[in-house]
Phi, psi and omega in degrees: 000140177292112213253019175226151170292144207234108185244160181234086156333048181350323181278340200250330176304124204233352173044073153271359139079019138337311178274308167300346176263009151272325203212081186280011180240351182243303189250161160218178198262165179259179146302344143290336192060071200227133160261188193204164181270134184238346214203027278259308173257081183228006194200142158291121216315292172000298182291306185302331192289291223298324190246009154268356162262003151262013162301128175284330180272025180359080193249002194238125173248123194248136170252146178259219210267350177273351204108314228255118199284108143303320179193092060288148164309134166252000000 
């Protein structure tokens, strides 16, 4: 389960769908070919990290349970 706030930068999503073929219970692709959050806790937070660092565009920001932005690095 995802111990993180999961935000998607909508403008920035170039939709290579990388993060859904990492953590297939958390993002899918929209009808834009955008991705989106179907599960925010669908995958274990490893899995959620591992597949906003394969965003080539780092359009997915992950926060944890403090508040504190995990990724991107800031």
């Amino acid at each position: 389960m995802s111990e993180y706030k999961i935000e998607i930068d909508r403008d920035t999503c170039i939709g290579d769908q990388l993060c859904c073929n990492e953590a297939t219970n958390t993002f899918a692709m929209d009808d834009d070919n955008i991705a989106k959050v179907i599960n925010p806790t669908g995958d274990p937070a490893d899995t959620v990290l591992a597949a906003a660092k394969s965003c080539p565009v780092d359009c997915i920001k992950l926060t944890d349970q403090g508040g504190k932005q995990v990724w991107p690095e800031a």
